[in-house]
C-alpha positions as CSV (number, residue, x, y, z in Angstrom):
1,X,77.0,96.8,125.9
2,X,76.7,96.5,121.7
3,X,72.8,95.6,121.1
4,X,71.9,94.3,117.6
5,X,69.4,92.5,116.4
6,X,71.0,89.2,115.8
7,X,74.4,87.0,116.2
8,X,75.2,84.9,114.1
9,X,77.3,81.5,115.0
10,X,79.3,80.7,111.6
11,X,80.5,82.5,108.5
12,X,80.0,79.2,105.8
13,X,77.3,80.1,103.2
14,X,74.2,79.6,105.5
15,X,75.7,82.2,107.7
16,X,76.1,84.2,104.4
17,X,73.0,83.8,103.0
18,X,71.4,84.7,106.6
19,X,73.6,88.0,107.0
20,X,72.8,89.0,103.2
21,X,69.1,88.6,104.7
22,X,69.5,91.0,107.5
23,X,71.0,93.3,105.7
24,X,68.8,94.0,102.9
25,X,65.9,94.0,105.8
26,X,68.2,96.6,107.6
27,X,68.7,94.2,110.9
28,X,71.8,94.9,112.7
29,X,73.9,91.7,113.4
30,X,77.3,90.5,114.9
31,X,79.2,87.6,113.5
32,X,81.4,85.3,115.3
33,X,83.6,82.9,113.3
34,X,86.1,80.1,114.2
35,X,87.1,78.7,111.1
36,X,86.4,75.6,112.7
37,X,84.5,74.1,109.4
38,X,85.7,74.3,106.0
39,X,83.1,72.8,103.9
40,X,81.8,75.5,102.5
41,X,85.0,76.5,101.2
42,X,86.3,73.2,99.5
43,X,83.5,72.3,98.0
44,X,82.8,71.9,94.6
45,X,79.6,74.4,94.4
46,X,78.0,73.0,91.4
47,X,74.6,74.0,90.9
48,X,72.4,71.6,89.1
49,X,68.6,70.0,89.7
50,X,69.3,66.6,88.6
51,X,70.3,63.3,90.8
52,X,72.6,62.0,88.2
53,X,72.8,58.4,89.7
54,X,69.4,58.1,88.6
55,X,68.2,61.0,86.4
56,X,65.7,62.4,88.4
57,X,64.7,66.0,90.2
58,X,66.6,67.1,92.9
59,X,64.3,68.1,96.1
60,X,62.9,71.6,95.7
61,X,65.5,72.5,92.9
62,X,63.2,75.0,90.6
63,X,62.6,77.1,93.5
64,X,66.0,77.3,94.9
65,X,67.4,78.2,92.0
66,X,65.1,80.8,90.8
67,X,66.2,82.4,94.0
68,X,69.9,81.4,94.4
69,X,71.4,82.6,90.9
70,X,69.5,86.3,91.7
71,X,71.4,86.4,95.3
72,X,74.9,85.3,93.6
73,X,74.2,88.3,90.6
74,X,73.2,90.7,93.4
75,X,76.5,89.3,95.3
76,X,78.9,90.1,92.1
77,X,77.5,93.3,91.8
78,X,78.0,94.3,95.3
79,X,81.6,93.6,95.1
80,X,82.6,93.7,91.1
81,X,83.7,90.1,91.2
82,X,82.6,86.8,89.5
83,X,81.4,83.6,91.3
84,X,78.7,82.3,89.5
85,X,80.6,80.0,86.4
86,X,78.1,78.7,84.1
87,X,79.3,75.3,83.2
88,X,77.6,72.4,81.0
89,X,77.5,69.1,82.6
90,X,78.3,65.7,80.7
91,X,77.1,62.7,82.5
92,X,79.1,59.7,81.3
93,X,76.8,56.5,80.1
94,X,77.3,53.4,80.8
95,X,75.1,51.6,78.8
96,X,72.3,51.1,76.2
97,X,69.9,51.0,79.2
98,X,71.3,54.4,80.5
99,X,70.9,56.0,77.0
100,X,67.0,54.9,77.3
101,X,66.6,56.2,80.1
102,X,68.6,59.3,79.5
103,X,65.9,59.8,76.3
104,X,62.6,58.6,79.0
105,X,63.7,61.3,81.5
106,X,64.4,64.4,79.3
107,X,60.8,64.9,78.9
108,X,60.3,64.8,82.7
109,X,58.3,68.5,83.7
110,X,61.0,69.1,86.1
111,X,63.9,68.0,84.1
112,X,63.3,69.4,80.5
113,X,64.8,72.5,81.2
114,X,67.9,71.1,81.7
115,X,68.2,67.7,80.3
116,X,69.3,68.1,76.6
117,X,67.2,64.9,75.1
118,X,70.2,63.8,73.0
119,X,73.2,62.1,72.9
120,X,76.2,64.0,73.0
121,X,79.1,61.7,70.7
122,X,81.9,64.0,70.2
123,X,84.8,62.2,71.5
124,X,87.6,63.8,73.9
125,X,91.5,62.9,74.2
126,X,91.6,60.6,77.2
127,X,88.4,60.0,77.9
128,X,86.7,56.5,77.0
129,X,83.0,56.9,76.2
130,X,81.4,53.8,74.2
131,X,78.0,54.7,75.2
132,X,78.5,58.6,74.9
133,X,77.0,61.5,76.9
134,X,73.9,62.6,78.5
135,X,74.7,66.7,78.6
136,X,72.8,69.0,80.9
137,X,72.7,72.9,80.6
138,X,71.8,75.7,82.4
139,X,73.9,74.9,85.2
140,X,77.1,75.8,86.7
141,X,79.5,76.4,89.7
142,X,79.5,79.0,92.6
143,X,83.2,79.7,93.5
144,X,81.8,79.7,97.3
145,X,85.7,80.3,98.5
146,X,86.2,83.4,96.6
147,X,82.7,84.7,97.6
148,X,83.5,84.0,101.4
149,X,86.7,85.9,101.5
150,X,85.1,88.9,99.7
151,X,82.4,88.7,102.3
152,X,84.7,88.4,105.4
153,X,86.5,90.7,104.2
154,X,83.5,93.1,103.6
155,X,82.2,92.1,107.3
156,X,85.8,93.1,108.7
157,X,85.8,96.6,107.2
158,X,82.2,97.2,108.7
159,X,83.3,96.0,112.1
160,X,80.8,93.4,112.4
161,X,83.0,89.8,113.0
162,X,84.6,88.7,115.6
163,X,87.4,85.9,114.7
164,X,87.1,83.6,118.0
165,X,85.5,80.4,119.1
166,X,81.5,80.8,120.3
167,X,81.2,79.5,124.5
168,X,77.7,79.0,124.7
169,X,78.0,78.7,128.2
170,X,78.4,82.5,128.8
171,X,75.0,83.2,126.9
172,X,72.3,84.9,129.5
173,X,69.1,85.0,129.0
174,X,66.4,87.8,129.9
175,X,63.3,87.9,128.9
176,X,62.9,88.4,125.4
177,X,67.1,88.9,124.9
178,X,69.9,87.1,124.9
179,X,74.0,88.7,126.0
180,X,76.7,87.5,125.1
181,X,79.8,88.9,126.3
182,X,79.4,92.9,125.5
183,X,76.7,92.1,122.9
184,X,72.7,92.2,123.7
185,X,70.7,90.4,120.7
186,X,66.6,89.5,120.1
187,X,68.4,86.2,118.8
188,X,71.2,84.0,118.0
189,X,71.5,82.1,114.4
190,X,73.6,78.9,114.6
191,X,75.1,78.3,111.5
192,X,77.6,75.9,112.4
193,X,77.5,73.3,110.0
194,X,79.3,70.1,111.8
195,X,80.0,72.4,114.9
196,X,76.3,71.1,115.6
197,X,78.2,68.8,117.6
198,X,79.5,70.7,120.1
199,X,76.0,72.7,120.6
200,X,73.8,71.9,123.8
201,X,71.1,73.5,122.4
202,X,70.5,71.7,119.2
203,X,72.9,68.4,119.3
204,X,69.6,66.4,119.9
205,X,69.1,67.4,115.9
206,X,70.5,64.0,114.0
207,X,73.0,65.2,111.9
208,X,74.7,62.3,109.8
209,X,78.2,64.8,108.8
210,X,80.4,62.7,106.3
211,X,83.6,63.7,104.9
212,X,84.5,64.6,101.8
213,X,87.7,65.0,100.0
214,X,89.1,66.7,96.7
215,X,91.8,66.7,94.6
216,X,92.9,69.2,91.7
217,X,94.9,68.0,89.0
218,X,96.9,69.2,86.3
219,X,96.1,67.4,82.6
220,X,98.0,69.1,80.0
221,X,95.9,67.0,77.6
222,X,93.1,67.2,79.1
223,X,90.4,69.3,76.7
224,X,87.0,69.9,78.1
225,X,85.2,72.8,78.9
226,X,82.4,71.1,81.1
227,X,82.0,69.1,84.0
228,X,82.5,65.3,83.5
229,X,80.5,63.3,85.6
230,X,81.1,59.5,86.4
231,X,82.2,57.6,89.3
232,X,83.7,61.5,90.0
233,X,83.1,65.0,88.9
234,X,85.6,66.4,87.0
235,X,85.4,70.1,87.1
236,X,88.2,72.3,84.6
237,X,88.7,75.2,86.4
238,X,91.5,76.8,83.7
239,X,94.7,76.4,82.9
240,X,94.5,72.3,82.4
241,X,93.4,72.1,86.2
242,X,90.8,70.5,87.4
243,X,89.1,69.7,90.2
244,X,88.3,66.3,91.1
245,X,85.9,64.9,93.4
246,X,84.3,63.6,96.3
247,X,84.7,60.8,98.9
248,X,82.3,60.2,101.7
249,X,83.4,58.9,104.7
250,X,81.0,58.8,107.7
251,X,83.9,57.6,110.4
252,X,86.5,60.5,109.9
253,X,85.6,63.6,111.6
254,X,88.7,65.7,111.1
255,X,89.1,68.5,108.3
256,X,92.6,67.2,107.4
257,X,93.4,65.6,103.9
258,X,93.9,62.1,103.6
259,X,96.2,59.2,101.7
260,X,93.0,57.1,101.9
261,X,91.1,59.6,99.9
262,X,93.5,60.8,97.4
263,X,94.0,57.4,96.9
264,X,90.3,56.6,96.6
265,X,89.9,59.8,93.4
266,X,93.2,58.4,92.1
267,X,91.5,55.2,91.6
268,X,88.1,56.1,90.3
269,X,89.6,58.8,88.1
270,X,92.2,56.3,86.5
271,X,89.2,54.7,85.0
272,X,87.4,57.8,83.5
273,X,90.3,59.2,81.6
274,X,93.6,57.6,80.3
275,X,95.9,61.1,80.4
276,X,98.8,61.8,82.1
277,X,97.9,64.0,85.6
278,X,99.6,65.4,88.7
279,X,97.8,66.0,91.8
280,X,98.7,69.4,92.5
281,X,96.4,69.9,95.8
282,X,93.6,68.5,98.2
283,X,91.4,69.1,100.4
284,X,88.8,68.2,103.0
285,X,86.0,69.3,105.0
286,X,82.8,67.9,106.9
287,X,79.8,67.9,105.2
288,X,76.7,68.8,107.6
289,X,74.1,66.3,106.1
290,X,70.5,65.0,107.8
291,X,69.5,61.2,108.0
292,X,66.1,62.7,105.8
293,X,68.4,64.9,103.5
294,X,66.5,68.2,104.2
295,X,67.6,71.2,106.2
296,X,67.8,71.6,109.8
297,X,65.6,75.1,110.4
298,X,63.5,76.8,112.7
299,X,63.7,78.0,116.5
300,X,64.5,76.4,120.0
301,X,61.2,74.2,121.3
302,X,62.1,75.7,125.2
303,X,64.3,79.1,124.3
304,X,62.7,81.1,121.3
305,X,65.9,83.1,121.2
306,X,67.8,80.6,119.4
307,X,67.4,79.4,116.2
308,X,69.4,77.3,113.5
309,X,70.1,77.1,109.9
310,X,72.2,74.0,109.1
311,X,72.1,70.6,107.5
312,X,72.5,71.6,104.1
313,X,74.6,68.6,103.0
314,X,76.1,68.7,99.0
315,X,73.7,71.4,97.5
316,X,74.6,74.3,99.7
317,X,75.0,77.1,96.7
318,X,71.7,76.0,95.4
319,X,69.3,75.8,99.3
320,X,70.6,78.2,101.3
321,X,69.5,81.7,99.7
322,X,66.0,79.9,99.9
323,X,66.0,78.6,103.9
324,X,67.9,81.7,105.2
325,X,64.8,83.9,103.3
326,X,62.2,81.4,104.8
327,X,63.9,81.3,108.6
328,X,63.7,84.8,108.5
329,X,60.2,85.3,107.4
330,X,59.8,82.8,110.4
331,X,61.2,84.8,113.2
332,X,60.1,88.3,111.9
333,X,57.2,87.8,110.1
334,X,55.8,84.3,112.2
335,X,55.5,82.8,109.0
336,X,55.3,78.8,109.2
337,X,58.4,77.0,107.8
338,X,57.5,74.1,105.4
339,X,57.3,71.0,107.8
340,X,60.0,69.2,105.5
341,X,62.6,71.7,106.8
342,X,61.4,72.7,110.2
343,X,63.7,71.0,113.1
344,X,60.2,70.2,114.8
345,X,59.8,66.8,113.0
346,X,62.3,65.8,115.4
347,X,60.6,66.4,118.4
């Protein structure tokens, strides 16, 4: 029988950011994978603190960051690769009301950071823009794929994944333990994202997953070197490709690609830019987002053993250095989770 500390259910980047906290804590762990949910990997991975629909802060986004851009430098060094791509973001107006308001918000004590209290008038090839751009700064994109591979790859080497579907029926508990198969654990981490679903232990939680699609184009005449934001992102991502992006569709629950979606980005992007474009690629995946839009965290009510970090919806990169840290001051140090993220306000 292998005894560690902990297994943990799912390799996306809550099951990550949870490892890299056991790690630097020097808990031994176990990691079982499926590659059931691919969210994590298609996303975009932008990292900014504004709700562009409306110009104002996103939830908790000062803290998160001061803590997520550390762990992404810490993650570079560790394997002498880049993942963090700081990238200027130009929100698209659409009238003299949203200029106003652009100016009104910049000042914001949240916002001013970021919020560049201009407006930006260059013009681009392709691009119509009669009421300009509001531009943000100091924020950027995680390449979350790249990172995830490095990191399985890093857990492979060490001997500490297993690539195989979790049962949960074959877990046995014993008094403060939990087995598993040949492993012995103080606890089990579910970081399933949508798998949620399938989980008897926490499938009373209400998730509200939705679908979301991408496309990458290529736009030879396409010239900008930050992140368009309108009805879509558009994200360059070198060599005139650029990612394009997202749908939401709450009825679809599969990971595969659909016309319906390339067909819904075709649409909205034909009315953002005027260039000639192939779609070279797409991709889906099932975001795991909460009917309150704040993380699923904390332990089992009945069986202290298990615990989940989940329900981090479109801001993954940015929340979940900051939960994974907090869940496991929780369990090691008793520490009380903010009741905003705790899955007790749902008993």
């Amino acid at each position: 029988m292998k005894k560690v500390d902990y297994i943990i259910v799912g390799l996306g980047l809550a099951g990550l950011a949870f490892v890299r906290e056991l790690e630097k804590n020097n808990k031994s762990f176990i990691v079982f994978e499926d590659d059931s949910q691919h969210s994590s990997k298609v996303a975009g991975g932008m990292y900014n603190p504004v709700i562009l629909k409306r110009f104002t802060p996103v939830w908790d986004a000062k803290r998160q960051l001061e803590i997520a851009l550390p762990f992404y430098k810490e993650l570079e060094e560790k394997f002498n690769a880049t993942y963090d791509i700081p990238m200027d973001i130009g929100r698209l107006l659409t009238s003299i009301e949203e200029q106003n308001n652009w100016f009104a918000t910049s000042d914001h004590p949240l916002l001013s950071d970021y919020m560049i209290p201009k407006i930006e008038t260059k013009t681009y090839t392709g691009i119509e823009s009669p009421f300009d751009y509001g531009k943000l700064t100091k924020t950027g994109r995680i390449d979350a794929k790249i990172l995830l591979n490095d990191y399985r790859n890093y857990l492979v080497e060490n001997e500490c994944i297993y690539f195989e579907a979790f049962n949960y029926e074959v877990i046995q508990f014993e008094n403060n333990i939990v087995k598993y198969q040949d492993v012995e654990a103080a606890k089990i981490v579910f970081c399933e994202g949508f798998g949620i679903k399938r989980n008897p232990f926490f499938n009373y939680l209400p998730m509200r997953e939705a679908k979301g699609e991408l496309i990458t184009i290529h736009a030879p005449e396409l010239e900008i070197d930050f992140v368009l934001k309108s009805a879509v992102f558009i994200l360059p991502l070198g060599e005139h490709n650029f990612l394009v992006g997202a749908t939401f569709n709450w009825k679809d629950k599969t990971n595969n690609p659909s016309e319906e979606g390339k067909n819904e980005l075709v649409e909205k992007l034909d009315k953002i830019i005027s260039v000639n474009y192939k779609v070279i690629d797409q991709v889906a995946g099932i975001r795991p987002t909460v009917k309150d839009r704040r993380p699923l965290i904390g332990t089992h009510p009945k069986l202290p053993q298990l615990a989940i970090l989940n329900g981090l919806g479109t801001r993954g990169v940015m929340i979940a250095p900051t939960v994974a840290k907090e869940l496991y001051k929780h369990i090691e140090c008793g520490e009380t989770l903010r009741k905003e993220i705790d899955i007790a306000r749902f008993d």
